[in-house]
Residue, then its C-alpha position, 0 to 999 in steps of 0.5 A: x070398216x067400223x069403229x068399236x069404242x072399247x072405253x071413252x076414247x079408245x077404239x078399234x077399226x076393223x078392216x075387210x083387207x087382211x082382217x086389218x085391226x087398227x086402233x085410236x086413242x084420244x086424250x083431251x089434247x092430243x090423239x095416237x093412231x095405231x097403225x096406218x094400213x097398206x097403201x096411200x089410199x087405204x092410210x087417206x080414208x083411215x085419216x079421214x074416218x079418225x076426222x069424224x071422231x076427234x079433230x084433235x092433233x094426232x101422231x102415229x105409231x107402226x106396231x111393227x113395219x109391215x106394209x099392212x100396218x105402216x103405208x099408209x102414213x102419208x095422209x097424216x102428215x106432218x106428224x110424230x111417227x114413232x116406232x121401234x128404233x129397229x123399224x126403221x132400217x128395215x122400211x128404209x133398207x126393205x120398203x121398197x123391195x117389199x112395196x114392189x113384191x106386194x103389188x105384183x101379189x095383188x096385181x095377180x089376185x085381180x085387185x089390180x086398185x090395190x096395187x096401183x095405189x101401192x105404186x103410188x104409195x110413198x114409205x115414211x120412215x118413222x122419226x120418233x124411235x123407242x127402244x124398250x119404253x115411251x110414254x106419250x102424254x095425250x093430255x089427260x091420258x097416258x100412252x105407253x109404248x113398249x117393246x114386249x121382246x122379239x116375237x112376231x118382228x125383232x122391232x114390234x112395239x105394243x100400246x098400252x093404255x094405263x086407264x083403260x087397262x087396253x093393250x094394242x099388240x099389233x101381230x104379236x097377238x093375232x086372232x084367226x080361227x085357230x088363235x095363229x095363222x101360217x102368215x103369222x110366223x117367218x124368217x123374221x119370228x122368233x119363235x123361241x121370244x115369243x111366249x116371253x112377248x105373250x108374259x110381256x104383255x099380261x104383265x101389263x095387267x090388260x082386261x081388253x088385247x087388241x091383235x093386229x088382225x081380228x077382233x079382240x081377245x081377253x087375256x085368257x086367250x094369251x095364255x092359252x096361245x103362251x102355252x101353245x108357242x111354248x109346245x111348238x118350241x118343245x117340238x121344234x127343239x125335238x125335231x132338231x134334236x134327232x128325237x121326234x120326226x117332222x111328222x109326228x111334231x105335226x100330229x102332236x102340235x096344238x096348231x093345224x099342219x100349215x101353221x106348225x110348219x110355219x112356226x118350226x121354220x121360224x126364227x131358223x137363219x132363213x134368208x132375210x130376203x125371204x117371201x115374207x120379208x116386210x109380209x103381213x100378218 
């Protein structure tokens, strides 16, 4: 768990749990952190290490509200918490079911630490909402946020900072082995606005991305992974056509077999109380 300084006053903290990339930019009056990890424990030493950078003001923003990227918000206090304007039903109407869901996951993967913190962890809500566009003046420098579209969540909300031509996408970009994980897409997804997220985000002209898990990526890695969501909607439209069988939309995806599976069930009237409900990654 170390910070990268990308450029003066732009950095990225890796995070052993989950392979958890959160962010901090710091103008010279004010400072934004970019998601707060997954619990009350986790959210107080992310705190205390953006202390040891700057002792600036700060707000928060939750790229998307999975618990992973937004429970940990309460060592920060008080603050602006900014966030999609569709967040916030979904951390008040699910917060709780999936606060509860994930501490029994990992009470029985023997990281019983972990879930208790859970337990004790209280949601925040945000309270500053954006619906496609806000700028945040952090004095000196410019935060935008922007909403690149539906893709990973219906609410993600990515950070770009203009300066430093720096984009923080939260999930809507993820960087494991193969570019996306199985975890990657659900019920939630939106598999069909995803590539339109991914055009979103380059327009934006970034030379750095910074994913929600993984180490950053050039915008060379987008388009490549543009092109690999816009095969799976090729495929999954095939193989709800009647035309090519679950099998060979398998063997034809640029994806290994447990993250193709996962990306055509995305985005196809899951339940919305499903296992991946307010998940992570």
């Amino acid at each position: 768990m170390t910070w990268t300084e990308l450029t003066d006053g732009v950095y990225l903290r890796r995070h052993q749990e989950l392979d958890l990339t959160t962010g901090l930019v710091a103008g010279a009056e004010r400072c934004l952190v970019i998601d707060t990890r997954g619990d009350v424990d986790q959210g107080a030493e992310l705190a205390a290490s953006v202390r040891e950078l700057t002792d600036r003001p700060w707000a928060v923003v939750y790229t998307h509200a999975h618990f992973d990227h937004s429970y940990g918000t309460t060592a920060f206090l008080p603050c602006d918490v900014w966030a999609h304007q569709r967040c916030l039903p979904e951390l008040v109407e699910h917060g709780e079911a999936a606060k509860v869901k994930w501490a029994e996951h990992y009470r029985e993967a023997g990281k019983p630490e972990i879930a208790d913190a859970l337990g004790r962890t209280g949601i925040m809500p945000p309270d500053r909402l954006v619906t496609t566009r806000q700028e945040l003046d952090l004095g000196g420098r410019t935060a935008v946020l922007v909403h690149p579209g539906p893709a990973h969540t219906d609410h993600d909300l990515v950070v770009h900072v203009p300066d430093a031509r720096i984009v923080f996408a939260g999930d809507v970009v993820e960087h494991g082995p193969e570019g996306f994980t199985a975890d990657s897409f659900s019920g939630e997804s939106d598999l069909l606005g995803w590539p339109r997220a991914l055009e979103a985000i380059l327009a934006l002209e970034p030379r750095i991305v910074v994913p929600g898990h993984g180490d950053a990526v050039g915008p060379e890695f987008l388009r490549r992974h543009r092109a690999g969501l816009l095969r799976l909607n090729e495929l999954k439209a095939a193989v709800e056509a009647g035309k090519t069988g679950p099998d060979e939309a398998l063997a034809a995806s640029p994806y290994p077999a447990d993250v193709t599976r996962a990306a055509l069930a995305a985005g196809a009237g899951l339940s919305r109380s499903s296992a991946h409900r307010n998940g992570c990654a």
